[in-house]
N, C-alpha and C positions, 0 to 999 in steps of 0.2 A: 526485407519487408518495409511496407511503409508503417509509420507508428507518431501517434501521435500523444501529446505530453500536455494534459490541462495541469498547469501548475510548474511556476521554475522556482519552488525554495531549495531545501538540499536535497530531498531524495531524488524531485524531478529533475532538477541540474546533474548529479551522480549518475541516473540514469539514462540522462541525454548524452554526456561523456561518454557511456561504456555503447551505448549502440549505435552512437555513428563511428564509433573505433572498431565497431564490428562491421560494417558495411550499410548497414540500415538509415533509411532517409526517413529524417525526425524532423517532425516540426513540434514546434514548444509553443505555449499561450500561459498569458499570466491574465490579472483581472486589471491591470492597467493600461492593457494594450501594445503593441507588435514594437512598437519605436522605442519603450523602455526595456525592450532583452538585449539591447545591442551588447553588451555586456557577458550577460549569458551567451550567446550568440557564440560569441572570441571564443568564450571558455569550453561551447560542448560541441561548435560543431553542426548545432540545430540551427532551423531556420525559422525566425522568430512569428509568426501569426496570430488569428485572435482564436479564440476558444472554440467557436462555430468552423472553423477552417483546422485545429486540431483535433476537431472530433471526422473532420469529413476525411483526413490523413490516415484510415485505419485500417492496415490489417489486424493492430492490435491498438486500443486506444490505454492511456494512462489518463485516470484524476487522483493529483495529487495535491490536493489545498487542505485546507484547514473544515476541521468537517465542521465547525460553526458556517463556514463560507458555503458548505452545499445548497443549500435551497436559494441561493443568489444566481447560481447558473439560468441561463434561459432554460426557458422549458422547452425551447425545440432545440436542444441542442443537438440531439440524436436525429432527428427526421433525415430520413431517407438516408439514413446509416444502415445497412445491411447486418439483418438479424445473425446472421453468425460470426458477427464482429464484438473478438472478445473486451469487456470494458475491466481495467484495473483497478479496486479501491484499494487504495494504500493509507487510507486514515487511520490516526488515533483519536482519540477522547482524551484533550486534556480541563479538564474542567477549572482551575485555576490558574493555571500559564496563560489560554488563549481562548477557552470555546466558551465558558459562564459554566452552568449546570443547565445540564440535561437530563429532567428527570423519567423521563422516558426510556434514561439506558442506563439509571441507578436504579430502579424498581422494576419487576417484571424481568422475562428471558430476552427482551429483546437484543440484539445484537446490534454493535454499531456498523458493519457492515451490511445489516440487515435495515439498519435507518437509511444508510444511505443508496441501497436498493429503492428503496420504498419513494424515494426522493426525486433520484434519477429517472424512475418508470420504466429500467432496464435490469436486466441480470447485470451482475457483478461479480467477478471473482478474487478476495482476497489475499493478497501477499506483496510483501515489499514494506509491508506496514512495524517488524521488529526486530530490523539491521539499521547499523547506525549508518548513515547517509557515508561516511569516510570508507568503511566498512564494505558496504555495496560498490561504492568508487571502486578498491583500491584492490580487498582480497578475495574475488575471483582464484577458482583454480580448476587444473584441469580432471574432466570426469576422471576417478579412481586415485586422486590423492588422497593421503591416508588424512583424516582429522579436516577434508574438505566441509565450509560450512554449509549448514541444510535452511533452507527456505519451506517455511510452509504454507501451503497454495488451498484455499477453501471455495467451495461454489458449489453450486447447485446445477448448471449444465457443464453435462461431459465431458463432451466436443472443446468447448470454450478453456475446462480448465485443463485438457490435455495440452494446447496452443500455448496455453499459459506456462506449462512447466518444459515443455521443451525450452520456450523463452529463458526462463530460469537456469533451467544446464549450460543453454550456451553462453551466462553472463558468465558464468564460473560456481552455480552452488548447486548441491543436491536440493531436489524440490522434493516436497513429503506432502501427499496428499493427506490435508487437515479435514478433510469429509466435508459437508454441506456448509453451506452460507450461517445456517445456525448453528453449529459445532465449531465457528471461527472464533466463540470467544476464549480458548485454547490459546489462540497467541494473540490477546490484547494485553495493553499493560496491566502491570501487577502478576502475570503469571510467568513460570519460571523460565518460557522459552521468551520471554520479551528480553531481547537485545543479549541472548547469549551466547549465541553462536555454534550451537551445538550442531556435533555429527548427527547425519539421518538418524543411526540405529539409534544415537541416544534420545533426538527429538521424538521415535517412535516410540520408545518409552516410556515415557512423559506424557506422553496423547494417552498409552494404554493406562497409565493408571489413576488418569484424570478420568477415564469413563466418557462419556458424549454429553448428556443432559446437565448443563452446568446447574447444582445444588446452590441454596439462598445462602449457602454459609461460605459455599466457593463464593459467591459472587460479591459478599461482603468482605470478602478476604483479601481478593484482589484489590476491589477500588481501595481497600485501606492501604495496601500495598503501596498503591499507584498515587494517593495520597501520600503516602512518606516519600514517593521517589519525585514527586513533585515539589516538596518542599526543601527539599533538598537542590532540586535546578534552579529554584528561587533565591534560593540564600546563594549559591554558585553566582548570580546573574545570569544564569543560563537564560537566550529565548530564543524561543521558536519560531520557524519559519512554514 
């Protein structure tokens, strides 16, 4: 396939590595333009472009920045992109590390992939967003490994998230359909499948006894969560790309 990659931090870079080692012609964009991936380039195999040239690359597109950085994208970035061209959000919310506050996704259901729908002016389908970028690199395995890791894939069209999870089997993980674009906040940070790597059946689990309509008390639960796991990268040095 062709496939294009808005964003070279880690998970874009991890997933430009794994699918041109799969045969797939990748082109990558960052937000400073084609002549600074040379680097990236070496390392995954992709062919470096601007943002408007990896979106026009798509059988399947990836945006993967920093969701503070969404609404900097043109706004034509999609034209004359073909409506059943799936788009990947792989964002997180980190409100202290990188993005400020956003209080439009600490109050009220809305969902950060649901912001970032809203933003792009396109469907969106979630996943890639709560593997560790090394992770996504490195442990790939093949369908029917025992204890292979599961991916969970969220959206609102079909078609787009069936595209999406066959993608997913063939990087190496079981994909777990996460139901709708609003049902995605299941694996944002602070909830138990962010960054655990869990089998399908257990990730299904997990979903079932979360219920679908995330509660004010879930939703205060998590950001505190994601709140301690952030102060925690801070005091590490941990940053973000």
């Amino acid at each position: 396939m062709n496939i294009g990659i808005i964003g070279a931090g880690h998970i874009g870079s991890a997933l430009a590595v794994r699918l041109t080692s799969l045969g797939h012609s990748v082109k990558i964009a960052n937000s400073r333009g084609p002549e600074t991936l040379k680097d990236v380039a070496q390392k995954t195999g992709a062919t470096p472009v601007t943002a408007r040239e990896a979106a026009q690359h798509g059988d399947i597109i990836v945006v993967t920045i920093p969701l503070k950085n969404i609404p900097d994208l043109p706004k034509d970035l999609f034209e004359g992109v073909a409506a059943d061209v799936p788009v990947i959000d792989t964002s997180n919310y980190y409100p202290m590390l990188r993005d400020g506050h956003m209080p439009e996704l600490e109050t009220g259901d809305l969902t950060e992939s649901e912001w970032v729908q809203q933003h792009l002016g396109r469907p969106v389908v979630k996943v890639f967003n709560n593997i560790y970028a090394d992770h996504l690199e490195n442990k790939g395995q093949a369908a029917g490994t025992p204890g292979r890791i599961s991916l969970p894939v969220a959206g609102d069209d079909a078609a787009a998230k069936q595209k999406v999870m066959a993608l997913v089997d063939e990087l190496g993980f079981d994909a777990v359909d996460d139901g709708t674009l609003h049902e995605s906040w299941r694996q944002q940070p602070g909830t138990l499948s962010y960054g655990a790597d869990l089998p399908a059946d257990k990730l299904r689990e997990h979903f079932a006894s979360l219920g679908t309509k995330r509660t004010e008390a879930q939703h205060a639960e998590y950001l505190a969560n994601h709140a301690k796991a952030e102060q925690q990268m801070a005091d590490q040095g941990i940053q973000l790309k």
